[in-house]
N, C-alpha and C positions, 0 to 999 in steps of 0.2 A: 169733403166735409170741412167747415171753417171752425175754426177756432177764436173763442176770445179771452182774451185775458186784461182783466181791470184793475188797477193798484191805484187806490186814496193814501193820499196821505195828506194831514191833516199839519200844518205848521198855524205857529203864534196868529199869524195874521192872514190868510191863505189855503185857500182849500185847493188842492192841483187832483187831478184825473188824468191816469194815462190810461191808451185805451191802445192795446197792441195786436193786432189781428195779423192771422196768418194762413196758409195753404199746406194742411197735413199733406205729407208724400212728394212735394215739391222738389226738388232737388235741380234748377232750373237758373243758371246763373246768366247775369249778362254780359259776361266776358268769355265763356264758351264757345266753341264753332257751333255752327246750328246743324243739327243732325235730326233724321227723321223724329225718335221720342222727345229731343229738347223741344223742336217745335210742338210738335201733338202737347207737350206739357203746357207751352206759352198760350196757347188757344187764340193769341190773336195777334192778327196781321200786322197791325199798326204797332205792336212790340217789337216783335219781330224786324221791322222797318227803324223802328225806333235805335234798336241794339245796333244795328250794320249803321246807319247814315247819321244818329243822334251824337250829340256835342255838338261844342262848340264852332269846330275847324272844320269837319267834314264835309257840312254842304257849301260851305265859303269854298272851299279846295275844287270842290266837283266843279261848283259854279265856273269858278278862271278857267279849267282845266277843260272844261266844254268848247271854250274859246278856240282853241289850239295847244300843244303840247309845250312843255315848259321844263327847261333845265330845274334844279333842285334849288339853287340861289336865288333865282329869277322870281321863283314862286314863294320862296320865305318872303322876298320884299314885295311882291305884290302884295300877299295875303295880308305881311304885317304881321307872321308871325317868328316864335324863336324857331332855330334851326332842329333843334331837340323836341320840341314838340312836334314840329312839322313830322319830323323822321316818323315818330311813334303815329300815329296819325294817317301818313303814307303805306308806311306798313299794315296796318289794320283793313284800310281801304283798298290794298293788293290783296292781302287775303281774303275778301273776303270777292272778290275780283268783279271790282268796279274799278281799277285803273291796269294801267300795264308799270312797268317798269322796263327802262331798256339802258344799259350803259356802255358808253360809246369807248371806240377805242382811241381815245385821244390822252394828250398830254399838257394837264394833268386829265385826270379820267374825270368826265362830265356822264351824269344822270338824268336823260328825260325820263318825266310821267306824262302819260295821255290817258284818256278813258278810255275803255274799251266797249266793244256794243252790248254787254250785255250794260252797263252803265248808262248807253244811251237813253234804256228803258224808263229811268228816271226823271228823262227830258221832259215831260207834259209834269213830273210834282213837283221839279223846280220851276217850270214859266208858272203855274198855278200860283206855288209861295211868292215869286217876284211880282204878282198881277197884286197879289192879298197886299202885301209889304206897302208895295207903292201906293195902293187906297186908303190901307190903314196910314201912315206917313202924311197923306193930304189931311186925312183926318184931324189927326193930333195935330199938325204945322196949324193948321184953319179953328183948330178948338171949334169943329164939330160934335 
């Protein structure tokens, strides 16, 4: 059952309208681990996808990381991003296990990430988005 709720309010010069809608019994975050009711709750797949692989850094990380495996520093400077972010990010994308993590026993101690196969899975909606990317990109350059 949806719910609406509408609040006018009326100033000097300005009529504004919110209009807030919402999902009674929802209880459905996107920072959760997905578990059989979280999903049944999300009903849809491309959410679902959206939570695990959506931001900003995620699919730029999968992308390199498809390439071959990469030390922890290596992949800050490819990606271009902070170390800090990277971490949170890496971590997110382990758990939810589309990378591996392994760390070596060296001196100082170095961290590679690689994908792992269930990761690979994802291989055909990244060439898809890179095929979209690059015809939209001729697009806009050509002011199509």
């Amino acid at each position: 059952m949806w719910f609406f709720f509408e609040y006018r309010s009326k100033t000097r010069f300005k009529r504004y309208t919110f209009v807030i809608c919402y999902k009674k019994d929802t209880d459905y975050k996107k920072d959760t681990m997905h578990t059989t009711d979280n999903c049944k709750k999300a009903r849809l797949a491309i959410q679902d996808t959206l939570d695990v692989v959506g931001g900003k850094w995620k699919l730029v990380l999968l992308t390199v990381l498809m390439d071959e495996k990469r030390r922890f520093r290596e992949l800050s400077r490819v990606a271009g991003i902070t170390p800090r972010i990277l971490s949170k990010e890496l971590q997110e994308l382990e758990q939810h296990g589309l990378i591996s993590r392994t760390v070596l026993d060296t001196r100082p101690i170095t961290v590679e990430y690689a994908v792992t196969p269930y990761c690979e899975t994802l291989k055909e909606v990244l060439d898809a988005m890179h095929k979209w990317g690059t015809v939209h990109r001729d697009r806009v350059m050509h002011g199509q």
